[in-house]
C-alpha positions in Angstrom: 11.7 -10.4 8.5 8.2 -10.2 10.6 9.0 -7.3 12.7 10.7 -5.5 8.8 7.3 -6.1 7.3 4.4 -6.6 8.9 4.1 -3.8 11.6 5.4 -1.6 9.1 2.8 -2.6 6.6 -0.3 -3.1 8.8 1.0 1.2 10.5 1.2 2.7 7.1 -2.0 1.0 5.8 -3.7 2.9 8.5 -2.2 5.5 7.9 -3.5 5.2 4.6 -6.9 4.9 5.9 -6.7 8.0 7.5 -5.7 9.7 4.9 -8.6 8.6 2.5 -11.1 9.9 5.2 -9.7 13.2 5.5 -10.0 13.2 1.6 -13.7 12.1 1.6 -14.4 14.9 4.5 -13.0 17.7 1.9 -14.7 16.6 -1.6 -15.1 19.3 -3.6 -15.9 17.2 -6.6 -18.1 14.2 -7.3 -16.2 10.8 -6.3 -15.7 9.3 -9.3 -13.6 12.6 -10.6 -11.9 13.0 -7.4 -11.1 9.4 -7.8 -9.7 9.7 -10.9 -7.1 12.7 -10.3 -3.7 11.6 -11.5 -0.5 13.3 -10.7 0.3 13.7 -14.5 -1.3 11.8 -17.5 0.6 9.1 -17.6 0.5 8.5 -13.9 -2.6 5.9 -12.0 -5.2 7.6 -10.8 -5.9 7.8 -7.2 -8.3 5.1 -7.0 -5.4 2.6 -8.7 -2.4 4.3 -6.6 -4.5 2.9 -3.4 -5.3 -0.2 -4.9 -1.2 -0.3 -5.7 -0.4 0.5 -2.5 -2.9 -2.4 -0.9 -1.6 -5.0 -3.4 2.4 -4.3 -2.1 1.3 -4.7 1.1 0.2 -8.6 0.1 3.0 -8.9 -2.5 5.9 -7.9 0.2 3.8 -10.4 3.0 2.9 -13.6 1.2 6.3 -14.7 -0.2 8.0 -13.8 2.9 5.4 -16.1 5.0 5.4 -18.8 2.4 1.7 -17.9 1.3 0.1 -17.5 -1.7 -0.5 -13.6 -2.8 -3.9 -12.6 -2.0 -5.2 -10.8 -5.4 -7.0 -8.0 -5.3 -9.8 -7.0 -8.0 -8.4 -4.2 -10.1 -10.8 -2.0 -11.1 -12.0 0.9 -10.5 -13.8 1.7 -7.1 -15.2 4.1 -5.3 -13.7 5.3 -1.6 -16.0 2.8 0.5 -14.4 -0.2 -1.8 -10.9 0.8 -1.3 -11.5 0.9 2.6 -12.7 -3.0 2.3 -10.2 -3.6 0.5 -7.5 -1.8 3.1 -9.8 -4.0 6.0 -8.7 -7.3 3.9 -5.3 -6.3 3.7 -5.3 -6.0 7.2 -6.9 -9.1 8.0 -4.7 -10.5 6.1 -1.3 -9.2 7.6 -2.9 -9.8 11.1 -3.2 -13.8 10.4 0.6 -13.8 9.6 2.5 -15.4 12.4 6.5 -14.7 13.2 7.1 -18.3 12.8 6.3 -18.2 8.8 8.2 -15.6 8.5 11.6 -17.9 9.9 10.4 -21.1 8.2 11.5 -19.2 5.1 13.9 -17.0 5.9 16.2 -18.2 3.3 13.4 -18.2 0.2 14.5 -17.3 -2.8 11.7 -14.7 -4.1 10.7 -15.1 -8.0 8.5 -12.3 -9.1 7.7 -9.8 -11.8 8.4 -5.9 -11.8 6.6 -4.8 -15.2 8.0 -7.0 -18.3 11.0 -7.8 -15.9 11.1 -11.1 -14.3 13.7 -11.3 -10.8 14.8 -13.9 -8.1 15.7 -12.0 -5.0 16.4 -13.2 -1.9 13.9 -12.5 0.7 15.4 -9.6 2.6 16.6 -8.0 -0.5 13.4 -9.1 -2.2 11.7 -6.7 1.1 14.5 -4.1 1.8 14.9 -3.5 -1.9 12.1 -4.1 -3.9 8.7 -4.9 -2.1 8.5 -2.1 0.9 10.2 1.0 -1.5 7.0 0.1 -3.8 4.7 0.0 -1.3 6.0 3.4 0.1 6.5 5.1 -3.5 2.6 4.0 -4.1 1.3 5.5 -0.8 3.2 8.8 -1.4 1.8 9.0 -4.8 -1.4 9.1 -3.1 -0.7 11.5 -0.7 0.9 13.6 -3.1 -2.3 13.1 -5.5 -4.6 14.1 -2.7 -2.7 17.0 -1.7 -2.7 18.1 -5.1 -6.8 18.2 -4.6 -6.5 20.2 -1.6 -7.0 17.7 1.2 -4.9 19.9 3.8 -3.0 17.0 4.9 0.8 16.6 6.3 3.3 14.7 7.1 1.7 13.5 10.6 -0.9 12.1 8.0 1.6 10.3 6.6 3.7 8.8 9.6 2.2 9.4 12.2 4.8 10.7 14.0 5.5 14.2 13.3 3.2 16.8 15.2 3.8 20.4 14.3 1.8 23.4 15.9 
């Protein structure tokens, strides 16, 4: 479960880091707005999407590992916040050790998805719920910031793909 999560979790959060600083390099707005841009009304803004995206990373990690979930202050920051808050996460996923992540292999997983409690077992718990929300929350933000006109792509977002 280790090698599912955490390498996964801690590439894609830099990734997301990446991706925030190409945003902050082409504001064409103050902050705060650009922070605020939504997808469609009824969507998180930006700033929450990130903050989202952060928080799965913790809520996918701690159960699996037998920890409590780090909480993260929910409210509304500005782009140097959301990149301490990425540096925790980090720090956080780096202090996770294999070994956790055997001792409780066969955890059952209670948590909450909205007004919906569940029990999951802990790969379905990851391969079902925990890493599809972490990855539908850091495509919202690319998608958000693409929206603003950060000329991003999808090397931004994996990391992989290189196009000329």
């Amino acid at each position: 479960m280790y090698n599912s999560s955490i390498p996964i979790l801690q590439r894609y959060l830099s990734q997301l880091t990446g991706m925030l600083v190409q945003a902050q390099e082409h504001l064409t707005v103050n902050e705060t707005d650009f922070l605020r841009s939504r997808l469609a009304p009824d969507m998180f803004p930006l700033w929450q999407q990130v903050l989202i995206t952060i928080s799965f990373s913790l809520r996918a990690s701690a159960p699996l590992a037998g920890c409590p979930i780090p909480q993260i202050d929910f409210h509304e920051k500005s782009f140097n916040q959301l990149h301490h808050d990425i540096q925790e996460a980090q720090k956080f996923l780096t202090q996770l050790t294999p070994e956790q992540f055997t001792a409780n292999a066969d955890a059952i997983i209670y948590h909450q998805a909205g007004q919906a409690v569940h029990e999951m077992s802990s790969s379905v718990y990851l391969q079902h719920y925990a890493l599809p929300n972490f990855f539908f929350h850091l495509t919202c933000v690319y998608a958000i910031l693409r929206q603003q006109g950060v000329p991003l792509g999808k090397s931004d977002f994996d990391g992989f793909h290189q196009y000329n």
